[in-house]
PDB file as gemmi writes it, atoms N, CA and C in Angstrom:
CRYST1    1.000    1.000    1.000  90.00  90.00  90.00 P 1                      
ATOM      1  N   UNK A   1     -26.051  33.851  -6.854  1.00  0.00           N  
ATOM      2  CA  UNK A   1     -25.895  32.948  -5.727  1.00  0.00           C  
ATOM      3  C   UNK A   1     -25.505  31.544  -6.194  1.00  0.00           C  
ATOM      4  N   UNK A   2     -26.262  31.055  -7.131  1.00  0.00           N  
ATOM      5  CA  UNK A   2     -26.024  30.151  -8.189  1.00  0.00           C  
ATOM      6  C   UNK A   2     -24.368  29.250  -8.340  1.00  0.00           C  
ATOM      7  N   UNK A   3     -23.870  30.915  -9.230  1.00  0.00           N  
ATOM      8  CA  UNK A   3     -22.709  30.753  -9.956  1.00  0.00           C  
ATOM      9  C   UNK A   3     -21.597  30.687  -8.051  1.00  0.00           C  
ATOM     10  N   UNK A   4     -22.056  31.663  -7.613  1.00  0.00           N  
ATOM     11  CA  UNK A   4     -20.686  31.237  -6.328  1.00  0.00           C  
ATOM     12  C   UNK A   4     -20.498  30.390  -5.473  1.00  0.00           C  
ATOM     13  N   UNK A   5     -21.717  29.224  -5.396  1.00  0.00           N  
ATOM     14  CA  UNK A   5     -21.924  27.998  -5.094  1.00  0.00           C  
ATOM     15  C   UNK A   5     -20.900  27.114  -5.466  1.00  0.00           C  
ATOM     16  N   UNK A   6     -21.438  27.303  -7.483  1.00  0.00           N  
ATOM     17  CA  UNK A   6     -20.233  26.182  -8.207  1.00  0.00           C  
ATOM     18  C   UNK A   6     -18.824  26.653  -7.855  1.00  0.00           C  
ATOM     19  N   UNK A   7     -18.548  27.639  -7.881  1.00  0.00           N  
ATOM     20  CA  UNK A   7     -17.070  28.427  -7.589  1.00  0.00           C  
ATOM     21  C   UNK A   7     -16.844  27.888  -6.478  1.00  0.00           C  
ATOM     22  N   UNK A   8     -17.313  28.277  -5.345  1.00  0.00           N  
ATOM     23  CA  UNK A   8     -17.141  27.326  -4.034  1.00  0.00           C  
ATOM     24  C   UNK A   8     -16.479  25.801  -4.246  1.00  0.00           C  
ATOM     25  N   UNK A   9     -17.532  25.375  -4.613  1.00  0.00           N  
ATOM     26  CA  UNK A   9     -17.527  23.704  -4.867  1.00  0.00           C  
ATOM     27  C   UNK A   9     -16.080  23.439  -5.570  1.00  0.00           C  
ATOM     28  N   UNK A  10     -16.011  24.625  -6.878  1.00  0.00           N  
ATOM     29  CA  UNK A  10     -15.073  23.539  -7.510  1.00  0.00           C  
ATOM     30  C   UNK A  10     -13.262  24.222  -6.446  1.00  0.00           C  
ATOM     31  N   UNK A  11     -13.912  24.738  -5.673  1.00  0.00           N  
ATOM     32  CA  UNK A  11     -12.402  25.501  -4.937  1.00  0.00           C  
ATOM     33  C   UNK A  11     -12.253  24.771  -3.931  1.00  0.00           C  
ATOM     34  N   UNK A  12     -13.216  23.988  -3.660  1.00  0.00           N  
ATOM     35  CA  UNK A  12     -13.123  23.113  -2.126  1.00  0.00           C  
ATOM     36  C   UNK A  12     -12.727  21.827  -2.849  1.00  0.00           C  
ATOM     37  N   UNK A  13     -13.477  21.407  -3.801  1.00  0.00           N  
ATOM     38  CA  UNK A  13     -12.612  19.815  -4.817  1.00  0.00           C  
ATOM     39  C   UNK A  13     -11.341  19.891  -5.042  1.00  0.00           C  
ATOM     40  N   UNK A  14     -11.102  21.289  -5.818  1.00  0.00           N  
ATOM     41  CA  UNK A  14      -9.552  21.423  -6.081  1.00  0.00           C  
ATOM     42  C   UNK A  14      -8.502  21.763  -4.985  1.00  0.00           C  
ATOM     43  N   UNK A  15      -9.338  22.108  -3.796  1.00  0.00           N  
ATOM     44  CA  UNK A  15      -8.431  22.254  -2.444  1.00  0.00           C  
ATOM     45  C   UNK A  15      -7.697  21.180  -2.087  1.00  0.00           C  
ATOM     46  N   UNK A  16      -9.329  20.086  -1.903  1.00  0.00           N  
ATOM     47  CA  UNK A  16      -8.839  18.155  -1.621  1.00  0.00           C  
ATOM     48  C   UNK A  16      -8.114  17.951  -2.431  1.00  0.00           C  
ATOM     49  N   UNK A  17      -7.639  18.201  -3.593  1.00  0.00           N  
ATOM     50  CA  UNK A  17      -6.859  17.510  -4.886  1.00  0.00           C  
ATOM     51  C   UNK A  17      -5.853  17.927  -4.214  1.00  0.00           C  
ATOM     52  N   UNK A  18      -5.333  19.101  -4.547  1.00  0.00           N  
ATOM     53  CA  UNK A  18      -4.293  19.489  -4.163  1.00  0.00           C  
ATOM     54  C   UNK A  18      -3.630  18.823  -2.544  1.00  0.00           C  
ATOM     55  N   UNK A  19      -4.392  18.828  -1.936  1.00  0.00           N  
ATOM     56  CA  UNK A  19      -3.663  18.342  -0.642  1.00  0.00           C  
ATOM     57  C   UNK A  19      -3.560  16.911  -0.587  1.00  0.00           C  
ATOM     58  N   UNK A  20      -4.533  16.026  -1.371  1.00  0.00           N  
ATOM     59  CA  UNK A  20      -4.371  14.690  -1.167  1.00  0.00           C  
ATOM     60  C   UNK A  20      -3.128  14.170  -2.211  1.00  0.00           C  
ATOM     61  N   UNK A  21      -2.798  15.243  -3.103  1.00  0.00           N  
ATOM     62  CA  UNK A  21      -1.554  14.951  -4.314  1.00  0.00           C  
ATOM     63  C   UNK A  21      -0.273  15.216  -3.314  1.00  0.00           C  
ATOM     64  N   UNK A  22      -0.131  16.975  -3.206  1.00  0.00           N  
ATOM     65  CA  UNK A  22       0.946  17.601  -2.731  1.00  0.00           C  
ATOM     66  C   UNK A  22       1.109  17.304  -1.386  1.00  0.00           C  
ATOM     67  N   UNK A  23       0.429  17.180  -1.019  1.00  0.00           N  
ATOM     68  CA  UNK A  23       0.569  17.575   0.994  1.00  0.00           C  
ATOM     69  C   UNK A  23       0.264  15.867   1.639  1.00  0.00           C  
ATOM     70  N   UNK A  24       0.380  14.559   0.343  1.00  0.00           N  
ATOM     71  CA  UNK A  24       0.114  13.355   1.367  1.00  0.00           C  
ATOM     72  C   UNK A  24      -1.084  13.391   1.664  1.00  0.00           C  
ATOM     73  N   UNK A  25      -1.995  14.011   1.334  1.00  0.00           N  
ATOM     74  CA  UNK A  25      -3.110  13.241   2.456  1.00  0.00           C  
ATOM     75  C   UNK A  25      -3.580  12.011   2.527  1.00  0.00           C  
ATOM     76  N   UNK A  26      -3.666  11.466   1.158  1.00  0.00           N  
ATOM     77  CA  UNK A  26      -4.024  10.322   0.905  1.00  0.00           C  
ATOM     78  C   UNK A  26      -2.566   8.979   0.927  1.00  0.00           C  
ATOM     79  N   UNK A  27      -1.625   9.265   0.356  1.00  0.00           N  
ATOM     80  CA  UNK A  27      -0.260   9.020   0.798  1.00  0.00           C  
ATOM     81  C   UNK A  27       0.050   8.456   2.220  1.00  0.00           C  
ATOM     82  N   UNK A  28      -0.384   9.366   3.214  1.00  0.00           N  
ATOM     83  CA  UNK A  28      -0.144   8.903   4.157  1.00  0.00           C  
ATOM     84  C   UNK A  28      -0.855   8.426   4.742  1.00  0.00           C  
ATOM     85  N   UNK A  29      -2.386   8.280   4.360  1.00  0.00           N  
ATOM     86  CA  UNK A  29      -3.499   7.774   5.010  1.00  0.00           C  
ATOM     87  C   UNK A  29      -3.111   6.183   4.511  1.00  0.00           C  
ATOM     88  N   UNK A  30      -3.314   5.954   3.297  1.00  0.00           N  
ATOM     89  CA  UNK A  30      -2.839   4.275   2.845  1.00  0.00           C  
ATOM     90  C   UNK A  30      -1.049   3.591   3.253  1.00  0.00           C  
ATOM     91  N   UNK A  31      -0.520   4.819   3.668  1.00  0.00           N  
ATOM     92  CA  UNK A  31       0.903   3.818   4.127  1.00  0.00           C  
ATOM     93  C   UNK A  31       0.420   3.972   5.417  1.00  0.00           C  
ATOM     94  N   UNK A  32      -0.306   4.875   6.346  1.00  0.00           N  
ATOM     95  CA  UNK A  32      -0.670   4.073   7.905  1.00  0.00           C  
ATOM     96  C   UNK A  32      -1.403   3.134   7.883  1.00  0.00           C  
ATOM     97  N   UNK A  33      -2.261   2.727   7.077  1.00  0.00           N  
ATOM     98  CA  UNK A  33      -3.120   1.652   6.954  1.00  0.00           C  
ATOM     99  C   UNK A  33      -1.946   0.584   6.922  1.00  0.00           C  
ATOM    100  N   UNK A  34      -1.230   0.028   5.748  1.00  0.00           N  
ATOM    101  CA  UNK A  34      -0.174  -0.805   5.197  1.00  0.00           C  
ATOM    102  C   UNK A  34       0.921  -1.009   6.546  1.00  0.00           C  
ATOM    103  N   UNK A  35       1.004  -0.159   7.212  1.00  0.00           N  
ATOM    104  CA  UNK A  35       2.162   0.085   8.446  1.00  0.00           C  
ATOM    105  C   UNK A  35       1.596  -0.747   9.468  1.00  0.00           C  
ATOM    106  N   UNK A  36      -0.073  -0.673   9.547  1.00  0.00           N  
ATOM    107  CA  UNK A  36      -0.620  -0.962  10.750  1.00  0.00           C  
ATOM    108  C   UNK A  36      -0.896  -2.396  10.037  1.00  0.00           C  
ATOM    109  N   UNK A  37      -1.236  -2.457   9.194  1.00  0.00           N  
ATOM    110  CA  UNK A  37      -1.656  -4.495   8.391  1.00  0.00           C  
ATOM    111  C   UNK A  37      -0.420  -5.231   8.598  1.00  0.00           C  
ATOM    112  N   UNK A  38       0.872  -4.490   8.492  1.00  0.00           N  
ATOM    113  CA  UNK A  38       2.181  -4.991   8.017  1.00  0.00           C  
ATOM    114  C   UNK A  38       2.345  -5.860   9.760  1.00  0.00           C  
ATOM    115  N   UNK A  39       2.335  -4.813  10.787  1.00  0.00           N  
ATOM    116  CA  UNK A  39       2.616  -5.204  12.300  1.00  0.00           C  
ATOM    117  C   UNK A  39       1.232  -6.304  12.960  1.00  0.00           C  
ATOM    118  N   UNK A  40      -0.096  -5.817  12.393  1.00  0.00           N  
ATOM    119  CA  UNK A  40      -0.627  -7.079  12.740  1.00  0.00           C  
ATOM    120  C   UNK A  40      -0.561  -7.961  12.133  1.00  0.00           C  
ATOM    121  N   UNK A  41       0.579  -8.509  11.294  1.00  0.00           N  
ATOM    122  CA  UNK A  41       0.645  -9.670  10.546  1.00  0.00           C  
ATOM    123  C   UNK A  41       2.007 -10.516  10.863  1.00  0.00           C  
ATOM    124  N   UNK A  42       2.709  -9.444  12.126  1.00  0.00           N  
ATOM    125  CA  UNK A  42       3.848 -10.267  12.296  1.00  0.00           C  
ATOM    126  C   UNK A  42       5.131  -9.682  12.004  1.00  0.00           C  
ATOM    127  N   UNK A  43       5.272  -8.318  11.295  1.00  0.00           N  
ATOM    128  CA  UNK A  43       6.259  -7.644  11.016  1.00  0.00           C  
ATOM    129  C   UNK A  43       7.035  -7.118  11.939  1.00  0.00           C  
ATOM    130  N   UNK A  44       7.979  -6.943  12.277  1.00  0.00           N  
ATOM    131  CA  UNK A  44       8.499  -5.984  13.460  1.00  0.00           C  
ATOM    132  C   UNK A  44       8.516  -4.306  12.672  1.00  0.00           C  
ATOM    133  N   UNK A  45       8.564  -3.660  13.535  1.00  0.00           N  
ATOM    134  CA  UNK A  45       8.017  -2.324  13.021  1.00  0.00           C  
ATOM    135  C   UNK A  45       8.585  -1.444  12.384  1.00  0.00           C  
ATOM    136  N   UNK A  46       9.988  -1.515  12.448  1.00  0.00           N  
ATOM    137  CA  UNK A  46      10.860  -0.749  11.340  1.00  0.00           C  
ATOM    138  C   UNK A  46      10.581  -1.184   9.825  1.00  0.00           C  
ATOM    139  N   UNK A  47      10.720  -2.847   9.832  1.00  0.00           N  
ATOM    140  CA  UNK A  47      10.272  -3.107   8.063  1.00  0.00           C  
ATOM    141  C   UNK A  47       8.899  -2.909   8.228  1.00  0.00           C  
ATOM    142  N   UNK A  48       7.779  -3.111   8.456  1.00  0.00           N  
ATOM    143  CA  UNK A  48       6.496  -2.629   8.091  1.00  0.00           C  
ATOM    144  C   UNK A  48       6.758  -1.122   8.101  1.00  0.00           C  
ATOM    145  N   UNK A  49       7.486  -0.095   8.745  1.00  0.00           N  
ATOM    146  CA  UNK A  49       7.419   0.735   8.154  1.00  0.00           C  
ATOM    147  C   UNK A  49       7.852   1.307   6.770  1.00  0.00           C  
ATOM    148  N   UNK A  50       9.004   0.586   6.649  1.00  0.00           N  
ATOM    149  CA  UNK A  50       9.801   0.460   5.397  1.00  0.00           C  
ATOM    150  C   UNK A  50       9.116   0.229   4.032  1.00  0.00           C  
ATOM    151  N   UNK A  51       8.682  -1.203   4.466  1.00  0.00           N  
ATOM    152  CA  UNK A  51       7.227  -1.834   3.116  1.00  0.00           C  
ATOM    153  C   UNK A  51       6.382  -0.776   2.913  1.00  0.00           C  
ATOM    154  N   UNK A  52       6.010  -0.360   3.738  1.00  0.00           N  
ATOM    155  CA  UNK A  52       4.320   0.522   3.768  1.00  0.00           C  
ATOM    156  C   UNK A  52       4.756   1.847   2.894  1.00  0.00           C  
ATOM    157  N   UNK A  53       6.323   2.481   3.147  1.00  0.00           N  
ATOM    158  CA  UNK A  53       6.477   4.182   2.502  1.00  0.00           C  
ATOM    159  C   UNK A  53       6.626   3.339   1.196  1.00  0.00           C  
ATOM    160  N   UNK A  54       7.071   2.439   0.857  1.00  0.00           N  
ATOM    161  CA  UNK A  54       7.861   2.248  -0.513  1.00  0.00           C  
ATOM    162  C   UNK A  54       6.440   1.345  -1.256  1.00  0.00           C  
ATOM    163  N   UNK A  55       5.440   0.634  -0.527  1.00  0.00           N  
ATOM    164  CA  UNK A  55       4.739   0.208  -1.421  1.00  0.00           C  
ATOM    165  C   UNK A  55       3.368   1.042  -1.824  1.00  0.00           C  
ATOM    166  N   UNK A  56       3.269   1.738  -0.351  1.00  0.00           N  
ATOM    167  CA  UNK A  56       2.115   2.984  -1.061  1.00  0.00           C  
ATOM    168  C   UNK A  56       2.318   4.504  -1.806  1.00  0.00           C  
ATOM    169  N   UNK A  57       4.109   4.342  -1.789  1.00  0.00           N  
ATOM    170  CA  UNK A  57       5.096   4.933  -2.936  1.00  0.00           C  
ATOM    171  C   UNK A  57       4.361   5.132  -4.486  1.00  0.00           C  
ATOM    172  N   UNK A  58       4.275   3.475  -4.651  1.00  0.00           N  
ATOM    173  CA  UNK A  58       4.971   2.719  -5.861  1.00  0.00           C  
ATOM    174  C   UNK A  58       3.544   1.797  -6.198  1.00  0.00           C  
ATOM    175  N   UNK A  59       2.475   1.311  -5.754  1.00  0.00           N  
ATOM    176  CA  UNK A  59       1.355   0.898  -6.306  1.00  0.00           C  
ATOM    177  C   UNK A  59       0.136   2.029  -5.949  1.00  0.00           C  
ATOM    178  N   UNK A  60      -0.848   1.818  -6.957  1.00  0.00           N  
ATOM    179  CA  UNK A  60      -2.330   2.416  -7.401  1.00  0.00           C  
ATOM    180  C   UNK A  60      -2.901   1.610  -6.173  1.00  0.00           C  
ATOM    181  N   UNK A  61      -4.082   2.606  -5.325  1.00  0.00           N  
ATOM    182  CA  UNK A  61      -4.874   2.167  -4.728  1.00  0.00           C  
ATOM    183  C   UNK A  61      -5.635   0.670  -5.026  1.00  0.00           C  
ATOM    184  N   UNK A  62      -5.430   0.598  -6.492  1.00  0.00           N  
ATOM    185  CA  UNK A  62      -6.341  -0.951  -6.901  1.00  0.00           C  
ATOM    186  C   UNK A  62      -5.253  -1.687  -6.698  1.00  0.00           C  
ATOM    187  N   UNK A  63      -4.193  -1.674  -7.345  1.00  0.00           N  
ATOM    188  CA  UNK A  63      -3.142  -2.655  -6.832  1.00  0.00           C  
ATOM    189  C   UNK A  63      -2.674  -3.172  -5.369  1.00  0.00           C  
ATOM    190  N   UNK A  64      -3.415  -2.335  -4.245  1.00  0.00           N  
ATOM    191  CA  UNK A  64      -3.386  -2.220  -3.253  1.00  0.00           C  
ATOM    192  C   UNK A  64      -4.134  -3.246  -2.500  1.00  0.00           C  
ATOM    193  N   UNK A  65      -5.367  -2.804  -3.036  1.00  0.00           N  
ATOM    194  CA  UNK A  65      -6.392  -3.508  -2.854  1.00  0.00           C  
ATOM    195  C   UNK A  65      -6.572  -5.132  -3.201  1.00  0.00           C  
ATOM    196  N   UNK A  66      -5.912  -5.302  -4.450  1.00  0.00           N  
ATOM    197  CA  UNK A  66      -6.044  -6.630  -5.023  1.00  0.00           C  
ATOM    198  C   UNK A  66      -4.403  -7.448  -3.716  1.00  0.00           C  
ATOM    199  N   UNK A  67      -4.117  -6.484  -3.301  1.00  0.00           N  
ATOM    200  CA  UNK A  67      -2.916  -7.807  -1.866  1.00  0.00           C  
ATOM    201  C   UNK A  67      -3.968  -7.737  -1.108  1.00  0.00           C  
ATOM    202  N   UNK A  68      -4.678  -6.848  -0.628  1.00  0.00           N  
ATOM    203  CA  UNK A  68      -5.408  -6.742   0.918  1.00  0.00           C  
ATOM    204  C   UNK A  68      -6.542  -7.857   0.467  1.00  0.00           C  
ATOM    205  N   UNK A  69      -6.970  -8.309  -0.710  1.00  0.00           N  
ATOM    206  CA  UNK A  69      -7.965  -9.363  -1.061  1.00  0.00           C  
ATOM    207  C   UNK A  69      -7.039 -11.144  -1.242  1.00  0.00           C  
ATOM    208  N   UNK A  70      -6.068 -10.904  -0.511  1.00  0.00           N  
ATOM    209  CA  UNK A  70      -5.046 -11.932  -1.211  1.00  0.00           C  
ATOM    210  C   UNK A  70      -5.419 -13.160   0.460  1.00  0.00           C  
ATOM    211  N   UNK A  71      -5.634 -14.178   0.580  1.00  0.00           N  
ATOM    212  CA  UNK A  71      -6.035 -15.203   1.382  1.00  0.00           C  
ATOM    213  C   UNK A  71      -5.283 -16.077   1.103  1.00  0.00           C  
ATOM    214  N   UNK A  72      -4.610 -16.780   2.541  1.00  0.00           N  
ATOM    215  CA  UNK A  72      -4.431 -18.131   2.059  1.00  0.00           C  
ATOM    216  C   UNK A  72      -4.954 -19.030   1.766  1.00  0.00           C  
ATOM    217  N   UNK A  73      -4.650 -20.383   0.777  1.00  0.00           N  
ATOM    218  CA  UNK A  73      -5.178 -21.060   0.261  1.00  0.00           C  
ATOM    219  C   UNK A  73      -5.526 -22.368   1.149  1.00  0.00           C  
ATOM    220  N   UNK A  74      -6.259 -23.308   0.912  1.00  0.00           N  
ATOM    221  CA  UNK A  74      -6.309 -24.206   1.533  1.00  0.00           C  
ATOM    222  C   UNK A  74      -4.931 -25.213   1.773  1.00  0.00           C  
ATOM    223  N   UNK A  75      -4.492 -25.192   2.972  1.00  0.00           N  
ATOM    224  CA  UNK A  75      -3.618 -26.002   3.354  1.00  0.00           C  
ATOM    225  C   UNK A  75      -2.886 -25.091   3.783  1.00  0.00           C  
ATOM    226  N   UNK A  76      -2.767 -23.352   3.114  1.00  0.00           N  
ATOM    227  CA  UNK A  76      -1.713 -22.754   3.556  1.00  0.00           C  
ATOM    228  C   UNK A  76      -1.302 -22.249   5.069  1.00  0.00           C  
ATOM    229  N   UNK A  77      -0.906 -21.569   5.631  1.00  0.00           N  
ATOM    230  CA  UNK A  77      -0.701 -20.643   7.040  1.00  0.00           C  
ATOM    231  C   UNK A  77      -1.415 -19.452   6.505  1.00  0.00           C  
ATOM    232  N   UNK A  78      -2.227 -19.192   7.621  1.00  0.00           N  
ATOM    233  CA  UNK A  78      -2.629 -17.423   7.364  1.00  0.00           C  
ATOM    234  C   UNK A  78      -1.674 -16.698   7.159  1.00  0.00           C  
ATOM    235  N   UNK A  79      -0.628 -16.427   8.081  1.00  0.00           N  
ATOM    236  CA  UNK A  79       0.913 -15.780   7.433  1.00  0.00           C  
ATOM    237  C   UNK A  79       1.354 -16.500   7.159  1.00  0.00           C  
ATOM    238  N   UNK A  80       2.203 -16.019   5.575  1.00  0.00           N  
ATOM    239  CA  UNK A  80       3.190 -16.929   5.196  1.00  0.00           C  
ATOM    240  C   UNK A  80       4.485 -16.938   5.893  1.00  0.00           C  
ATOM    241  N   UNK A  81       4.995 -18.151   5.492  1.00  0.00           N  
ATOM    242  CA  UNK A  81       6.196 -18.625   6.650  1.00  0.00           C  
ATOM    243  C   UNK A  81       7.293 -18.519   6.080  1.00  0.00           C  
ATOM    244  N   UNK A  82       7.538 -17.842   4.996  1.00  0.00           N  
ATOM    245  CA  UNK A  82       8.785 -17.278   4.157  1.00  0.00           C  
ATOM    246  C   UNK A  82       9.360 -16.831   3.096  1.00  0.00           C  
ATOM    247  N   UNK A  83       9.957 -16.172   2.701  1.00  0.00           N  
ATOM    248  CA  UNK A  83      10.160 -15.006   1.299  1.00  0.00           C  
ATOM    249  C   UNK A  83       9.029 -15.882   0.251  1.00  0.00           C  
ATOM    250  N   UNK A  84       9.768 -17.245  -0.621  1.00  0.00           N  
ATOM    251  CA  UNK A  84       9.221 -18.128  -1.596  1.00  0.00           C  
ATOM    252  C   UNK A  84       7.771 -17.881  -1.311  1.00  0.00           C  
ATOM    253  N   UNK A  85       7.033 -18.114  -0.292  1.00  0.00           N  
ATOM    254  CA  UNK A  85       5.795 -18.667  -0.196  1.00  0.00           C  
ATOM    255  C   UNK A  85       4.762 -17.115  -0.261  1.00  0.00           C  
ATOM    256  N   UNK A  86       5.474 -16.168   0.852  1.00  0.00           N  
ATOM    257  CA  UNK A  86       4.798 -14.746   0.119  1.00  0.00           C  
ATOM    258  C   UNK A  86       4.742 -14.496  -1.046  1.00  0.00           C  
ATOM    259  N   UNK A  87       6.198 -14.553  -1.923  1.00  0.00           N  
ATOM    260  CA  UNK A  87       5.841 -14.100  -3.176  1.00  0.00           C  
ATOM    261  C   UNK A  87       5.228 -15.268  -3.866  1.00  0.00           C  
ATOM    262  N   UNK A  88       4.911 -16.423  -3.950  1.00  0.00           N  
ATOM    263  CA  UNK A  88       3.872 -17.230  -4.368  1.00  0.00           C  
ATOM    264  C   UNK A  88       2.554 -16.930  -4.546  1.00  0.00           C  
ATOM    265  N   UNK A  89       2.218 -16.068  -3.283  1.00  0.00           N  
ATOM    266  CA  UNK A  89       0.732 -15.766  -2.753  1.00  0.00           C  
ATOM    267  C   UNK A  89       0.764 -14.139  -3.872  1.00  0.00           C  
ATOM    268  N   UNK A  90       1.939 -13.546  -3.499  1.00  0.00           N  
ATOM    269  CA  UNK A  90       1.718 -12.336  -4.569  1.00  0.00           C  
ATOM    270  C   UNK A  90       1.536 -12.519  -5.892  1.00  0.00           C  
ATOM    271  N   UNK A  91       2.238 -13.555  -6.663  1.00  0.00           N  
ATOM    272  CA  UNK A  91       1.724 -13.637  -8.298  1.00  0.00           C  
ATOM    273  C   UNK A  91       0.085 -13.937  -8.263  1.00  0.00           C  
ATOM    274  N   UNK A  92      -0.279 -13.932  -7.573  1.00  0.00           N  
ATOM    275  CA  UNK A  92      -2.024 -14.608  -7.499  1.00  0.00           C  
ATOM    276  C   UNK A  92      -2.488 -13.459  -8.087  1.00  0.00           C  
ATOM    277  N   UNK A  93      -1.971 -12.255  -7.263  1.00  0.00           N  
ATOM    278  CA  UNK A  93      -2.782 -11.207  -8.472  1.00  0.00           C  
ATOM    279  C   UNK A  93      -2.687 -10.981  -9.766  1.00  0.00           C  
ATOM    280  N   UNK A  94      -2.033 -11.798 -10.027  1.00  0.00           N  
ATOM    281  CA  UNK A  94      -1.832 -11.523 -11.578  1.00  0.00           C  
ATOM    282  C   UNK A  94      -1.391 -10.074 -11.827  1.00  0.00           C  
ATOM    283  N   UNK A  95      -0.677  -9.563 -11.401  1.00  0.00           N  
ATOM    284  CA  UNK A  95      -0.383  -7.680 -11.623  1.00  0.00           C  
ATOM    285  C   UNK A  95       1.600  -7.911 -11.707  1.00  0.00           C  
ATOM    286  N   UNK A  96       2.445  -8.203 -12.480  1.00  0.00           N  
ATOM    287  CA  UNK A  96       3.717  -7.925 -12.755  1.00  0.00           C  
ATOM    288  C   UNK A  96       4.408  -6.841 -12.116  1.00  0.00           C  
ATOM    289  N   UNK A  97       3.711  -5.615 -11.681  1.00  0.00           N  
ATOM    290  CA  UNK A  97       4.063  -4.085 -11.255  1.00  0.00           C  
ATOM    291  C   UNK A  97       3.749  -5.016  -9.687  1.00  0.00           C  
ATOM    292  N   UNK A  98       3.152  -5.566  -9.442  1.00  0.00           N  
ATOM    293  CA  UNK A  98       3.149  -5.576  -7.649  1.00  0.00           C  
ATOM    294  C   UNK A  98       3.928  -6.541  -7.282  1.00  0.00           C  
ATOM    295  N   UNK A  99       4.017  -7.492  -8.156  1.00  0.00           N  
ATOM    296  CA  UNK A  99       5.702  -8.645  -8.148  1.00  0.00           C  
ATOM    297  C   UNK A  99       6.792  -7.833  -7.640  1.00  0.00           C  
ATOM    298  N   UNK A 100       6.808  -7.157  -8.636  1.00  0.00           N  
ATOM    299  CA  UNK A 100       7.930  -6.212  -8.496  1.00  0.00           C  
ATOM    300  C   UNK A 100       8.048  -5.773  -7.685  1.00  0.00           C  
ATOM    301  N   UNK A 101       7.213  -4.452  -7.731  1.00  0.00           N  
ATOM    302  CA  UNK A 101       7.337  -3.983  -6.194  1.00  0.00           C  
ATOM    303  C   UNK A 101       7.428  -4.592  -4.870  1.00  0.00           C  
ATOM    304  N   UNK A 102       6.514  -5.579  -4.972  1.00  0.00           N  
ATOM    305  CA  UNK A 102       6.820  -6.016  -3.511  1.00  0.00           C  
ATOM    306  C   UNK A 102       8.090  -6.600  -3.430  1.00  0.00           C  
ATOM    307  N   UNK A 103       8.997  -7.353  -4.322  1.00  0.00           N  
ATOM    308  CA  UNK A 103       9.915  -8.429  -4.023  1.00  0.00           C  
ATOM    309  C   UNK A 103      10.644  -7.370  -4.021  1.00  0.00           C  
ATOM    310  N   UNK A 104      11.144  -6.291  -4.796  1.00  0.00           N  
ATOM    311  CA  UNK A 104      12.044  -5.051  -4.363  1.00  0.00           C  
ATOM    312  C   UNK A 104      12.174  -4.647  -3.144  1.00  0.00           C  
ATOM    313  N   UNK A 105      10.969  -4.116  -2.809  1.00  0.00           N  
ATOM    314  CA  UNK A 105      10.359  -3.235  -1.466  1.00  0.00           C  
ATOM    315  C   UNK A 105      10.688  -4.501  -0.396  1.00  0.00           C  
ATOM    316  N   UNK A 106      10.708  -5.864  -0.454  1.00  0.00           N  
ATOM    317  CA  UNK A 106      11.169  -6.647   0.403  1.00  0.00           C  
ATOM    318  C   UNK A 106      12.768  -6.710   0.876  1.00  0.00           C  
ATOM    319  N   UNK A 107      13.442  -6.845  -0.380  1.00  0.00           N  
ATOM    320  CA  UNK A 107      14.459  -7.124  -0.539  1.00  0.00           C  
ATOM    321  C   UNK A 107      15.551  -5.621   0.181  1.00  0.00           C  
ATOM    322  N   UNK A 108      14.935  -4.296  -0.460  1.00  0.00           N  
ATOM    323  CA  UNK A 108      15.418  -3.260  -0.064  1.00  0.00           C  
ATOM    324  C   UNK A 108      15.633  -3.068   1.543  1.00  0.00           C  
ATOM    325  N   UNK A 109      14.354  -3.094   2.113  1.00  0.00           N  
ATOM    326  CA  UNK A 109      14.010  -2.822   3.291  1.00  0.00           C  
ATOM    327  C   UNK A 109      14.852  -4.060   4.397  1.00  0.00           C  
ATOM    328  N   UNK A 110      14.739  -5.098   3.629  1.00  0.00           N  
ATOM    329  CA  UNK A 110      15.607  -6.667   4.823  1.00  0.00           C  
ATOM    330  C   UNK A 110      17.440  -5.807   4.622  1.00  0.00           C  
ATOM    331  N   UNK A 111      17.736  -5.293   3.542  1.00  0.00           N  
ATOM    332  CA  UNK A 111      18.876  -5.059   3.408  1.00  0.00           C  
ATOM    333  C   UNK A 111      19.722  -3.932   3.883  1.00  0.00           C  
ATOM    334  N   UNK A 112      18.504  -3.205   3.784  1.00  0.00           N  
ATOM    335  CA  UNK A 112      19.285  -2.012   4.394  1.00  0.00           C  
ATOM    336  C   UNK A 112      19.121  -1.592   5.563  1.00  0.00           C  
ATOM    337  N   UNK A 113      18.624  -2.671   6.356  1.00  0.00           N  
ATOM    338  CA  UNK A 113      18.689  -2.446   8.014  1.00  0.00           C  
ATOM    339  C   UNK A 113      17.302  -1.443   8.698  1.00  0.00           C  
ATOM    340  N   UNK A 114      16.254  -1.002   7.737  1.00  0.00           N  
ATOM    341  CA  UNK A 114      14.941  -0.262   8.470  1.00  0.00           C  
ATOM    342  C   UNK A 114      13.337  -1.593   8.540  1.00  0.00           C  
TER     343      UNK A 114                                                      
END                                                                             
C-alpha cells in the first residue's frame, strides 16, 4: 500500500511537470498575469498582449518578479511617461537579461503593429 502511494505521488508530480513545461500551464498562467498588469498600467491591449507572450517567453519567474517589485522613485510618476524613463526604472534590477528583454520585447511589439 506503501510503495503505490509513492508511485501515485511521483505520477501526479510528474503529471504537473509535464503539463506546466509542455502544455503552458504555468506559461500561460504568468503571461495572463503580465497581460492583465500590462492593461492596468495603461497599455492598450494588443501591446500588453505582445509584451506579456514575449516576456514570460524569455524571463525566469525571479526575473519576473524582481519588475513586479520595481516602484517609482521619489519624484517619479507611478507610470512612466516614456521609453527613456521605463528603461531607467528597468536597469534598477540590476539583471542585463531583463534590459534586454524588455527593450527588445518593447521595441518588437511598437514595431510590428500587435
Amino acid at each position: 500500500m506503501k510503495r503505490e502511494l509513492i508511485v501515485l505521488a511521483l505520477l501526479l508530480v510528474g503529471g504537473i511537470i509535464v503539463w506546466a513545461t509542455l502544455g503552458g500551464g504555468l506559461q500561460g498562467t504568468v503571461e495572463d498575469r503580465l497581460e492583465e498588469e500590462f492593461v492596468a498600467r495603461g497599455l492598450p491591449q494588443p501591446m500588453a498582449d505582445c509584451l506579456a507572450g514575449r516576456m514570460a517567453e524569455r524571463l525566469s519567474v525571479s526575473q519576473l518578479r524582481k519588475l513586479e517589485r520595481l516602484e517609482a522613485e521619489e519624484g517619479e510618476a507611478d507610470i512612466p511617461l516614456g521609453v527613456v524613463e521605463l528603461l531607467e526604472r528597468i536597469r534598477r534590477v540590476d539583471d542585463p537579461e531583463v534590459v534586454e528583454v524588455a527593450a527588445s520585447s518593447a521595441a518588437f511589439c511598437a514595431f510590428s503593429g500587435r
